[in-house]
Structure formats: C-alpha cells, structure tokens
MARGU-908217 format. One record per residue: residue number from 1; x, y negated, z of N, C-alpha, C in turn; residue in three letters. Coordinates in pm, whole numbers. Example, Ala and Ser with C-alpha at 12.3 -4.5 7.8 and 13.67 -1.06 7.14 Angstrom:
<rs>
1|1319|569|780|1230|450|780|1320|330|780|ALA $
2|1285|225|708|1367|106|714|1290|-3|787|SER $
</rs>
This chain:
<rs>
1|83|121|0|0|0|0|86|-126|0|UNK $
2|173|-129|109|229|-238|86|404|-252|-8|UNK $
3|341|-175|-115|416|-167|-257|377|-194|-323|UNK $
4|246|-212|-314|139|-221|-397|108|-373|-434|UNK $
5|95|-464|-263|122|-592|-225|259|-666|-287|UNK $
6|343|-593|-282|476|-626|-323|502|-708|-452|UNK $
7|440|-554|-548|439|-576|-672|325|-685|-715|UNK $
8|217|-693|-681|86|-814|-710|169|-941|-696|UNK $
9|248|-978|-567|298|-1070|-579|398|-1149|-671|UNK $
10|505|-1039|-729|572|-1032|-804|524|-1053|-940|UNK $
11|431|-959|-980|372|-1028|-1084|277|-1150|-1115|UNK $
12|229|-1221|-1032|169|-1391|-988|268|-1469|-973|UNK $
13|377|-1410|-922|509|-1509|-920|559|-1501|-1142|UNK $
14|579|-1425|-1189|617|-1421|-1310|496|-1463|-1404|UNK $
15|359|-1498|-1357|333|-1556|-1491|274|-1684|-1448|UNK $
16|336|-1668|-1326|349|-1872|-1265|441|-1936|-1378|UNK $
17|571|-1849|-1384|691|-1876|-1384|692|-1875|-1583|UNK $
18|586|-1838|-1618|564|-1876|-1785|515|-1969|-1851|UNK $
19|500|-2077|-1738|432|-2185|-1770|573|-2252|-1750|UNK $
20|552|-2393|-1876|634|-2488|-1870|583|-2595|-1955|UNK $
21|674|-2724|-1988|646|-2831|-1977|617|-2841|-2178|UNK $
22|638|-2693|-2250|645|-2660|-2368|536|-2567|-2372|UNK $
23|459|-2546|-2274|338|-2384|-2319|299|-2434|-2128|UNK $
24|193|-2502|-2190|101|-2560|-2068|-1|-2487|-2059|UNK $
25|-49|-2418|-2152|-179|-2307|-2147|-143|-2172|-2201|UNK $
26|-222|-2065|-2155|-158|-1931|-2147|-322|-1857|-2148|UNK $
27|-306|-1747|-2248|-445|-1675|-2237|-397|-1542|-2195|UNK $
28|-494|-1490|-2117|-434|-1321|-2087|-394|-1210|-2146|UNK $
29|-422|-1219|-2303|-379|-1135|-2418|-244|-1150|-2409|UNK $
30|-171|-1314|-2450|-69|-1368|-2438|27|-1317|-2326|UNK $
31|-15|-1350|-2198|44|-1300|-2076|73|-1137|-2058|UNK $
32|1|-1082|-2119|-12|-960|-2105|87|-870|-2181|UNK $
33|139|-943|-2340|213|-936|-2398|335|-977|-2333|UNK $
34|358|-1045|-2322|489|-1120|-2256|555|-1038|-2172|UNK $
35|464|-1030|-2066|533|-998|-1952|477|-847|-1899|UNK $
36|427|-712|-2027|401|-604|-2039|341|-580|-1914|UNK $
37|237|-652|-1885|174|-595|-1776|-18|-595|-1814|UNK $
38|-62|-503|-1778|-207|-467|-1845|-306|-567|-1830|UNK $
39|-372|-579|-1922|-502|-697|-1909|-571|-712|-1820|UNK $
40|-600|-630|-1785|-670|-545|-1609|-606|-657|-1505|UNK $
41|-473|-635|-1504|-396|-681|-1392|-395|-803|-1436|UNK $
42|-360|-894|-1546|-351|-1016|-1572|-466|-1110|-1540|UNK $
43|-567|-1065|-1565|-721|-1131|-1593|-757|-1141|-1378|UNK $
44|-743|-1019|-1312|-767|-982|-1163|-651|-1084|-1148|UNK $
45|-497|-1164|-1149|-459|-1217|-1043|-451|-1364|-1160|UNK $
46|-534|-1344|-1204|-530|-1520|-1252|-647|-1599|-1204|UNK $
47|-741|-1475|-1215|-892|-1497|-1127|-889|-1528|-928|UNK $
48|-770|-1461|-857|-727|-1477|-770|-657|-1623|-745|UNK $
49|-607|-1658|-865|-502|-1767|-841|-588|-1891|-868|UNK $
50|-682|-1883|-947|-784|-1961|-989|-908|-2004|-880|UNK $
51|-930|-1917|-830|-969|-1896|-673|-934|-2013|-539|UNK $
52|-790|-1990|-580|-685|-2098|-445|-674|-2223|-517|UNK $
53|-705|-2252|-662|-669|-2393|-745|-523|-2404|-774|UNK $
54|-435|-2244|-785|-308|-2252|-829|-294|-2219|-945|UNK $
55|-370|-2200|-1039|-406|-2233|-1201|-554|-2283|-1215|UNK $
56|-598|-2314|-1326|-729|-2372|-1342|-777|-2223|-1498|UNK $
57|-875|-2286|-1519|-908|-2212|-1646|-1005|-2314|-1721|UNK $
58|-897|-2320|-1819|-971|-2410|-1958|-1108|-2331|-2028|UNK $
59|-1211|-2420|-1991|-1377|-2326|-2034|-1332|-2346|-2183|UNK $
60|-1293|-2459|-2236|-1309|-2442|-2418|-1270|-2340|-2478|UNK $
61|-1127|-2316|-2430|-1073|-2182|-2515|-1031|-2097|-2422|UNK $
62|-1040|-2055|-2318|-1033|-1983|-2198|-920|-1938|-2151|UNK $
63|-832|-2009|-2198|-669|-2004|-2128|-678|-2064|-1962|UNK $
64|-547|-2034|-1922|-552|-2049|-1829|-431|-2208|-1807|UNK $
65|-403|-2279|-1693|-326|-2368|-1700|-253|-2394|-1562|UNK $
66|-175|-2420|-1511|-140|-2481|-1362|-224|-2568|-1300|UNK $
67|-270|-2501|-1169|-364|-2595|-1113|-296|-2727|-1010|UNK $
68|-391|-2825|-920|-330|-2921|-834|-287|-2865|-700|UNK $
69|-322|-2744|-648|-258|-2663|-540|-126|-2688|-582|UNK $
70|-78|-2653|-651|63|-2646|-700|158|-2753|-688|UNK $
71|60|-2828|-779|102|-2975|-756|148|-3057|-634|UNK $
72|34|-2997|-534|25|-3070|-384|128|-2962|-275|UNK $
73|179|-2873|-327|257|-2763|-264|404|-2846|-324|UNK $
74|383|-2863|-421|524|-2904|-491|577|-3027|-397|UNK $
75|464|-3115|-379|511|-3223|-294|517|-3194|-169|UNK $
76|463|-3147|-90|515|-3113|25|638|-3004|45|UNK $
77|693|-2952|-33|828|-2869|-62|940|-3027|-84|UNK $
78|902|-3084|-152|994|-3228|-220|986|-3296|-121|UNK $
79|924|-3315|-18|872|-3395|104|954|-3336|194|UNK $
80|945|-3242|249|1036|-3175|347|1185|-3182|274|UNK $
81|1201|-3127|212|1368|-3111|155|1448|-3285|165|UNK $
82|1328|-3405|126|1365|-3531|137|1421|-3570|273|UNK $
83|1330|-3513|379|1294|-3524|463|1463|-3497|584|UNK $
84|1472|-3331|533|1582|-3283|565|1700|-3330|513|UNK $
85|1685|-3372|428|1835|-3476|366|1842|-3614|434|UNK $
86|1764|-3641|463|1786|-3799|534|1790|-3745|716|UNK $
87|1760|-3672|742|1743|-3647|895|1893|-3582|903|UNK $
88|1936|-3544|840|2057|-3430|876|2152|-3452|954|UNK $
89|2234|-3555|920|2317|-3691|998|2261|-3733|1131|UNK $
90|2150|-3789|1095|2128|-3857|1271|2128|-3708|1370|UNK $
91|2065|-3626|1316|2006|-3496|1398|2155|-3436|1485|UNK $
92|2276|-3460|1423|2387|-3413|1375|2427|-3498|1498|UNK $
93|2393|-3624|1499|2466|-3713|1596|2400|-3705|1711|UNK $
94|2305|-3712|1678|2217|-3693|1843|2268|-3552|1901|UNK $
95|2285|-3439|1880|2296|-3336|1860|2439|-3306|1988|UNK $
96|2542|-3419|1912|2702|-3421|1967|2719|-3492|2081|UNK $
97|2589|-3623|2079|2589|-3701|2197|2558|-3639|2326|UNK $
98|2408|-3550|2275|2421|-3527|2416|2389|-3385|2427|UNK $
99|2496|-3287|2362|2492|-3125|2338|2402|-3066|2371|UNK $
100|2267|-3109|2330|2123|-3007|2363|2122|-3000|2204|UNK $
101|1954|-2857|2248|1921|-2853|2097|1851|-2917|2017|UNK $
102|1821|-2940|1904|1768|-3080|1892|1705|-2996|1723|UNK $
103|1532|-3043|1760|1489|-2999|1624|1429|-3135|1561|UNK $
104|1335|-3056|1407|1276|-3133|1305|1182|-3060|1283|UNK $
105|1079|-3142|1310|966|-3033|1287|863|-3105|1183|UNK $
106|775|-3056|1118|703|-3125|998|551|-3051|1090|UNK $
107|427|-3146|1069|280|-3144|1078|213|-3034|977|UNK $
108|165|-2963|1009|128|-2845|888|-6|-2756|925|UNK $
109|-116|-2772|914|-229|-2675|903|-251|-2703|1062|UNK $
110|-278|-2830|1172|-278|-2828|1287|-201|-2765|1406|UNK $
111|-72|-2729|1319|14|-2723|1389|191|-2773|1349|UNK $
112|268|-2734|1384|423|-2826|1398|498|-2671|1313|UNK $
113|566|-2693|1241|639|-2615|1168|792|-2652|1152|UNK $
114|882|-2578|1238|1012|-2568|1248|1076|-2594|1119|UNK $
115|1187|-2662|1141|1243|-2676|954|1381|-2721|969|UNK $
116|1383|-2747|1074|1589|-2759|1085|1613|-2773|1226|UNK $
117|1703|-2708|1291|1786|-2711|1400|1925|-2734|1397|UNK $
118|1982|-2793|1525|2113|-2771|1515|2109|-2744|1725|UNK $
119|2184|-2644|1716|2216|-2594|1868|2281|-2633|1975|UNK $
120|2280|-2659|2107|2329|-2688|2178|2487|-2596|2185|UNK $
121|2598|-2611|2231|2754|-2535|2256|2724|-2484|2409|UNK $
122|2643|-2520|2437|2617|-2440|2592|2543|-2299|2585|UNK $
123|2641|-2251|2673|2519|-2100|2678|2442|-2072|2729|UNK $
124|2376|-2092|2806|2249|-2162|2847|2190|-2289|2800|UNK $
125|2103|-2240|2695|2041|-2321|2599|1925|-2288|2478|UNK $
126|1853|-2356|2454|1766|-2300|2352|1789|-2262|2220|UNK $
127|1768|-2204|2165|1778|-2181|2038|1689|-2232|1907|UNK $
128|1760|-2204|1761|1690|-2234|1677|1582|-2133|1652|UNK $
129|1477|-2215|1612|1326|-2140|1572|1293|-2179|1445|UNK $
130|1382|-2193|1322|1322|-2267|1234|1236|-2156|1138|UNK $
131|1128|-2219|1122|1012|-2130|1020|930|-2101|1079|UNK $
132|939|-2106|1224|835|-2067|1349|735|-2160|1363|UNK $
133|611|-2165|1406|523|-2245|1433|523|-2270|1554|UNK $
134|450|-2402|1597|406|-2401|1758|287|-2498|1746|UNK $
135|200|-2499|1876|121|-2590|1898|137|-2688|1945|UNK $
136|40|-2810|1916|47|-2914|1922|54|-2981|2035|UNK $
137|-61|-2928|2110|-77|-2982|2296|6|-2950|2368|UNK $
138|98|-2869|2344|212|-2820|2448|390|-2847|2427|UNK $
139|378|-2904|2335|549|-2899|2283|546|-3086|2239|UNK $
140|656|-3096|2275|747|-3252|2267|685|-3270|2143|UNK $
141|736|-3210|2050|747|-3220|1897|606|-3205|1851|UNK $
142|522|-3131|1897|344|-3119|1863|285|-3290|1925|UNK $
143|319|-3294|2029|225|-3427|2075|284|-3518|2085|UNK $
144|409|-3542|2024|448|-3708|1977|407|-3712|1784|UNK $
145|334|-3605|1766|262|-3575|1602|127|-3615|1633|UNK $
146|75|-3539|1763|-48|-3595|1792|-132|-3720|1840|UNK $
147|-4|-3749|1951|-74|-3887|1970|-83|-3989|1901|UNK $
148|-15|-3999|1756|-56|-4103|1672|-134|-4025|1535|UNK $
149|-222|-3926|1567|-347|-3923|1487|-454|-4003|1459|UNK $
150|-513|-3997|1383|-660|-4027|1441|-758|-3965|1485|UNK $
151|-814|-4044|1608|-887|-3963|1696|-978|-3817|1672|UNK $
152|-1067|-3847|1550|-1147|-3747|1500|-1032|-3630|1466|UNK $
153|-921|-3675|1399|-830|-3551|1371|-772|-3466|1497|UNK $
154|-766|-3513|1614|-727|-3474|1712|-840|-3387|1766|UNK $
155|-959|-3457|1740|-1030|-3383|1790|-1091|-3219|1717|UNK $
156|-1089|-3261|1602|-1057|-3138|1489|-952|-3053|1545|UNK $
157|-871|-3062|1554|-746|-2980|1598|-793|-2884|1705|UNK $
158|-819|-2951|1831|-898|-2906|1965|-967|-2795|1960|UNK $
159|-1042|-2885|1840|-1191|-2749|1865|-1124|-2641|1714|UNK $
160|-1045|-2651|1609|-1043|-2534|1592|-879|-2440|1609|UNK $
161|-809|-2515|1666|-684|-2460|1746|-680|-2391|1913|UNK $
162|-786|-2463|1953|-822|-2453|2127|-694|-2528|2159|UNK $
163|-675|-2493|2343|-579|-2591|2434|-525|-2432|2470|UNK $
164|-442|-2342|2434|-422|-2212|2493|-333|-2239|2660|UNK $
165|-351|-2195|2695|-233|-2235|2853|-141|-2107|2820|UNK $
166|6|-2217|2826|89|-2077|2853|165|-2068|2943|UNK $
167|164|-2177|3065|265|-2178|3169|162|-2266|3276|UNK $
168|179|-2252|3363|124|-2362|3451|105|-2509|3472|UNK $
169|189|-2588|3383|227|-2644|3361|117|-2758|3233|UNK $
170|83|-2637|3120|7|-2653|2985|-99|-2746|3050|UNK $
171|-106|-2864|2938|-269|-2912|2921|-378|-2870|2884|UNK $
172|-466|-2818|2964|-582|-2754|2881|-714|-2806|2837|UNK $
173|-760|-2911|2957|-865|-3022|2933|-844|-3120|2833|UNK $
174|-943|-3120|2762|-923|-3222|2620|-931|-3346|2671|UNK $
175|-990|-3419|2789|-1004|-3519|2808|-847|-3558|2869|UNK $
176|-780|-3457|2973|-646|-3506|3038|-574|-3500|2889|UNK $
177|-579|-3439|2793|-481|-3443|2678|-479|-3592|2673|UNK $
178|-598|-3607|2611|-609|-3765|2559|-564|-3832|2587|UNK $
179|-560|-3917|2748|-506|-3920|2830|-348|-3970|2829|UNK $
180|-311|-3837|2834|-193|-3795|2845|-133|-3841|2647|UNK $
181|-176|-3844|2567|-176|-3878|2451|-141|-4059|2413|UNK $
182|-258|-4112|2488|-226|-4229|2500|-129|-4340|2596|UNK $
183|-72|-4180|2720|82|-4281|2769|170|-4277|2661|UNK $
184|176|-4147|2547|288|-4137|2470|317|-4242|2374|UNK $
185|156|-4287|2322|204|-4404|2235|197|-4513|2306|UNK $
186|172|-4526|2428|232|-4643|2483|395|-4647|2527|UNK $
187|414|-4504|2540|581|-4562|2573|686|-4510|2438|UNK $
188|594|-4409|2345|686|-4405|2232|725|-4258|2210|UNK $
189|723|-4204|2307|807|-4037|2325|702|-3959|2403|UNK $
190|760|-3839|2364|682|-3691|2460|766|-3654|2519|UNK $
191|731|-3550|2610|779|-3487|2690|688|-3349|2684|UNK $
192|725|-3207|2697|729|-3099|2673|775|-3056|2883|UNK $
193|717|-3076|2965|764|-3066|3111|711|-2916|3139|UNK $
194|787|-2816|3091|797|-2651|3097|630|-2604|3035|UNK $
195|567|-2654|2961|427|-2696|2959|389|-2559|2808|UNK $
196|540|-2546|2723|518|-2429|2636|646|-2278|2700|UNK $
197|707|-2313|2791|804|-2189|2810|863|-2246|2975|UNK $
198|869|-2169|3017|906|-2161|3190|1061|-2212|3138|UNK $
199|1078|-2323|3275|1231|-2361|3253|1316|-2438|3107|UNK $
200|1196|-2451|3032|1225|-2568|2949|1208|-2644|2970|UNK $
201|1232|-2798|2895|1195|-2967|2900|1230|-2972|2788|UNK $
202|1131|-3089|2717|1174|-3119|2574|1147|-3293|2566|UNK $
203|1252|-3338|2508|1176|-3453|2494|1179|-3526|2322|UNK $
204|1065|-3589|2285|1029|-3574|2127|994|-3676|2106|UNK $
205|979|-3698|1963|954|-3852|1887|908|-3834|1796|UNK $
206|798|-3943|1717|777|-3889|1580|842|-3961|1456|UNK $
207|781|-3932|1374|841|-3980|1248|752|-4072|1142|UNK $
208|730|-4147|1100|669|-4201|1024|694|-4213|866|UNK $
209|637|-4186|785|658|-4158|618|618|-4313|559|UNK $
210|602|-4303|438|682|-4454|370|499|-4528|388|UNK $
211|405|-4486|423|281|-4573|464|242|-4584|576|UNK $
212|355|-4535|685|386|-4548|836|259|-4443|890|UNK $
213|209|-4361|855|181|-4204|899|296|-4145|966|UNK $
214|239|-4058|1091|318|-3965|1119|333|-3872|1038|UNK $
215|391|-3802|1058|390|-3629|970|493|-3542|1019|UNK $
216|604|-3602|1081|688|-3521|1165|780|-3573|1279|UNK $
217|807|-3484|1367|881|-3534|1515|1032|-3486|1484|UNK $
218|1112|-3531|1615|1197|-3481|1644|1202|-3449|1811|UNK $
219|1315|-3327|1839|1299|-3315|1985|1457|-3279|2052|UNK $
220|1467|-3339|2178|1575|-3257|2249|1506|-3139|2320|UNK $
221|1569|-3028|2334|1512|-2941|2427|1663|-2886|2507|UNK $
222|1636|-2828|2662|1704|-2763|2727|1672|-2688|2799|UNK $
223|1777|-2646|2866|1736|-2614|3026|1667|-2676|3139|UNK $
224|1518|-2644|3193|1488|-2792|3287|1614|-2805|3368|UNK $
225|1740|-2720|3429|1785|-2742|3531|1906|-2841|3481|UNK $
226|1965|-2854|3298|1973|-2968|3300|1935|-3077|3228|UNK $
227|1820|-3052|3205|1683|-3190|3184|1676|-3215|3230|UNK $
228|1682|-3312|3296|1629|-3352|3457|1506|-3484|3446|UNK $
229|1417|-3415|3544|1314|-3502|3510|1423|-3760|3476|UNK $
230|1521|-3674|3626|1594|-3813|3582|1651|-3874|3461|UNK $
231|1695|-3698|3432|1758|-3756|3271|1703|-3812|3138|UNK $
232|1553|-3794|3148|1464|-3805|3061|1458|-3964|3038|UNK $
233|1470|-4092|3089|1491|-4168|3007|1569|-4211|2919|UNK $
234|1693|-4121|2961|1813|-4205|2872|1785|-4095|2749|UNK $
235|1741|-4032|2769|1764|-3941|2674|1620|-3991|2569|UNK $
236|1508|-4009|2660|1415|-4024|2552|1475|-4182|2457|UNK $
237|1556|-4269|2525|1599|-4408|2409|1656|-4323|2270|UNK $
238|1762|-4221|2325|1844|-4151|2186|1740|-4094|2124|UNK $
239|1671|-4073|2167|1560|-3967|2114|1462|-4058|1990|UNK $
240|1406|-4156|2015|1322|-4255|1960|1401|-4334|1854|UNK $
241|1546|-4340|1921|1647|-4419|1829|1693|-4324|1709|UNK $
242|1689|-4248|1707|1679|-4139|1603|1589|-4110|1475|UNK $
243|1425|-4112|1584|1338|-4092|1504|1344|-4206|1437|UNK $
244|1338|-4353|1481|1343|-4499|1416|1380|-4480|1291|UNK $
245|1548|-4471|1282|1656|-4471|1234|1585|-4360|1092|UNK $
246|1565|-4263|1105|1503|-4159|1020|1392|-4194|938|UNK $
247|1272|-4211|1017|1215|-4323|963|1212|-4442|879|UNK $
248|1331|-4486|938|1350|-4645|834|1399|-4602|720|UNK $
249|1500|-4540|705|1579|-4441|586|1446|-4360|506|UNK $
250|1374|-4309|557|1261|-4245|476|1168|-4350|381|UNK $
251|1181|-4509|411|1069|-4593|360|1152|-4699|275|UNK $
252|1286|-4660|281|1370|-4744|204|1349|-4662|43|UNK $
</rs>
C-alpha cells in the first residue's frame, strides 16, 4: 500500500513537472504518452489535483493547465527562503551574543512552523526542531505571532486549534490568553515561562513583512535554570532588536 502511495505521488510530481512556460496546457492522451503511464492513472490524479486547485481544467478543449494553489505555494516557498536569507546573519549574531538557541519560525495553518535554527555550545540546551510544528498559545514564537493578529483571527485559531495544557504552567482560558496577549504588544516580546516543556523559558519577537503584517517570530530558548526570570529583560531588548533589524531588511 504504501508503494502504492509512493508511486501516485511520483507520478503527480512528473506531470506537474511537464508543464512549462512553452506547453502551458496538457491533455491526458498527451500526458499519457509522454510519460508512459495509463489513461486510467492520468485522468484519476489530474482529477485529484484539480480537486486541491493545483491544475485547473480548460472546459473548451479539456486540457488540463497549472492551477493558483501552485502559484500561492510558490510564494510562500519564495517567502520563506527570502525570509531565511535575510534572517541568517542577525540569527547568527544573536545566537554568539548570548549562546542560547535561537529559532525562526514562519505562521502556517494556525500554527508556527520551524524553519531555521542555530544551537546553543552548551550541553544543556535545547535543540533544533526545524520542520516541526508548535502551537500558538504556548510557545514565545506562537504568541508574539499571535498577539498582533486580528482579533477574529485569534479567535478562529482558539476554537479550531483549542488551548491544549501541557505543563502547569500553559494558558488555557481564552479570556487570560487575551489578556496575556495584549501585555505582549504592549511591551513588544513573549515569553514561553515553561508553559510548552518543563524547565524551558523562551523569549520571542515577531516579524513584520513589507505591509507590516506579522507572519513570523523569532525566539531565544534555554534552560529555565539559565533563563532567569531576571535575565529576561536584557535578553528580551536583543531579542526585539533582532526581530526589528530583520524586519527592516525584509521591507527594504
């Protein structure tokens, strides 16, 4: 079965991959020829792909064409990679200043999606998670994304993400979120106070894109024992001075 999966994919990936900027439309006879795979199978994953809006199908002559899924996937692939080229450096410096781990996380489907780390030299220390997801209400990097939503979107999130508790620590009442949402954009930064993993602290910032939207944070994370609730201001200035800095470079 899941050879079976393997191969479906493989072949949706190859007659993605027959479209170009010279043969913009493609009929399944055509495809089928090409890339010796049976009409059966061509017609079933174009109808699939047509489905998600990652080809369209021309009613006049019933070819098929690249849909705006694609399009809007393409940019958020070009968006992140931008993203990661301008962050790399500061992340790099913050990183040396003050040897914690220090991520980049991008806004994605109501939740925060890992996309570059660089590690603390201590051995006792967090590690990279990049490709991993996390939620929003509980992590540095989720709720310095959240508190500059808009409200209705936040509240969207809530009701179809929930508030899960995973430490004692976690926010679970939507109203203390809020709350707790609106000290962040009053002072600028999050804090993560062991609230997604026992004995962590994180502290996070967001990012703003070239129409001053959020869309992604950055975070220190450690050991709480040496996070210290004291250490958390100096650390949240590097922290914000970062995201700024990233930011401004993103709208230039």
């Amino acid at each position: 079965m899941a050879k079976d999966i393997v191969k479906s994919v493989q072949r949706a990936v190859r007659i993605l991959e027959s479209f170009n900027p010279d043969v913009r439309e493609l009929g399944i006879t055509e495809l089928s020829k090409k890339l010796k795979i049976p009409k059966s199978t061509v017609y079933n994953i174009l109808n699939t792909l047509a489905l998600e809006g990652i080809v369209e199908k021309n009613r006049d002559n019933q070819r098929y064409r690249l849909g705006l899924t694609l399009f809007e996937l393409g940019n958020i692939a070009r968006a992140n990679f931008e993203l990661r080229s301008v962050a790399t450096s500061y992340l790099k410096e913050l990183n040396r200043q003050l040897d914690e781990t220090v991520h980049l996380t991008i806004l994605d489907k109501g939740e925060v999606l890992y996309i570059e780390c660089f590690e603390s030299t201590k051995r006792l220390r967090t590690y990279s998670v990049i490709g991993i997801r996390a939620p929003l209400h509980c992590t540095a990097v989720g709720k310095a994304i959240l508190a500059f939503l808009p409200e209705d979107e936040v509240d969207k999130i809530i009701l179809t993400k929930g508030l899960e508790k995973f430490t004692e620590n976690t926010i679970t009442d939507p109203q203390k979120l809020k709350e707790h949402l609106r000290e962040i954009r009053s002072r600028g930064y999050s804090t993560d106070n062991m609230e997604h993993e026992e004995g962590v602290r994180c502290v996070g910032a967001p990012i703003h894109n070239q129409e001053g939207k959020v869309f992604a944070s950055i975070s220190v994370s450690g050991p709480s024992l040496r996070l210290t609730v004291e250490r958390i201001p100096a650390i949240s200035e590097l922290v914000m001075v970062t995201a700024n800095e990233i930011s401004r470079r993103i709208r230039i």
